[in-house]
C-alpha positions, 0 to 999 in steps of 0.5 A: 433489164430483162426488156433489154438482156435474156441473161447477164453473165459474172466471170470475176477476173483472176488478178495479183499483184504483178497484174492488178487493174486499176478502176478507170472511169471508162474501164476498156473491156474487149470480149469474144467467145474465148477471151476477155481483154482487160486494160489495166495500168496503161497494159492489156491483159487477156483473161479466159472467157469462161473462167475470168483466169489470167492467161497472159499479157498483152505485149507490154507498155514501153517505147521498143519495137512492139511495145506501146507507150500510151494505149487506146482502146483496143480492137479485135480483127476481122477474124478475131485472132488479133487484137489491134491495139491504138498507141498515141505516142507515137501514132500507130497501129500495133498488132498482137496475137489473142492466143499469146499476146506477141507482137505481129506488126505494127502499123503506122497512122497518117498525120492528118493535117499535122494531127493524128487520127484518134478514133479508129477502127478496122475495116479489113486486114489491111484497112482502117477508118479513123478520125480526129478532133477538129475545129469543126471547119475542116473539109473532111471528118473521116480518112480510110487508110492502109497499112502502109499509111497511105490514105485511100478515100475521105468522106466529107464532114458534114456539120461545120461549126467554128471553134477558136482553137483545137481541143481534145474534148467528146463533142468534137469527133465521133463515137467509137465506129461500130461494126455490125453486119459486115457494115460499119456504122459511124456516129458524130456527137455533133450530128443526129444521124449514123 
């Protein structure tokens, strides 16, 4: 591996029985310079970066105000003193505080077409990019929208394929957006090009 890393770094977590992870098999694991973000049994906890100690929850899983019934793949804000977490049921955005896990906001997801975004990542504060599972033949693949749900721009799909019916499946919208650079980069399964 040393053509690929100078180091690799162990920093086992501290775990017990009131906060024990489970194995996934896409485990979500979300790190900065001060903390590491671990999901475990459908709730985010934050451990310390340099020792793997447990620091506190991440909000917490249930269906009241800031809390999140089906959790996503989370996603840290610009600055990185937040983390943005994605609920699919219902559709929205909700906010947390890296240094305390408590609730800030939470952010509604347009419907796109009767059918919520999936893939999303932040562009600013107050800006998103997402995208949705299609049948490959809808005009446009990727939505940036506000925090006020509204839609501000579209950009077109590119790669049209016809399927018979919608299905939640990898090859039919893109990967995670990746951010590098202030730029962000989007790649389809569909499609060679980023």
């Amino acid at each position: 591996m040393s053509e690929f890393f100078s180091s690799i770094e162990l920093i086992p977590l501290e775990t017990d029985e009131a906060f024990l992870l489970d194995a996934p098999l896409f485990p979500v694991v979300l790190m900065n310079e001060t903390v590491i973000i671990k999901q475990g049994n459908h709730q985010l906890f934050a451990f310390d970066r340099s020792t793997g100690k447990f620091l506190h929850p991440i909000g917490k899983r249930g269906q009241g105000p800031g809390e999140y019934n089906m959790p996503r793949t989370p996603f840290f804000s610009a600055d990185k003193s937040s983390v943005f977490v994605r609920d699919i049921s219902p559709s929205r955005i909700i906010e947390f505080d890296i240094n305390n896990g408590r609730h800030i906001r939470t952010i509604p997801v347009p419907d796109i077409e009767e059918r919520f975004l999936r893939i999303i990542a932040p562009v600013a504060d107050n800006l998103f990019i997402g995208t949705r599972t299609h049948t490959g033949n809808y005009k446009y693949m990727h939505h940036l929208f506000d925090d006020t749900d509204t839609i501000v721009k579209r950009f077109p799909n590119h790669v049209f394929f016809d399927m018979p019916r919608e299905r939640i499946h990898s090859f039919q919208h893109s990967l995670n957006h990746m951010r590098i650079d202030d730029r962000l980069y989007l790649k389809d399964f569909v499609n060679d090009t980023i």
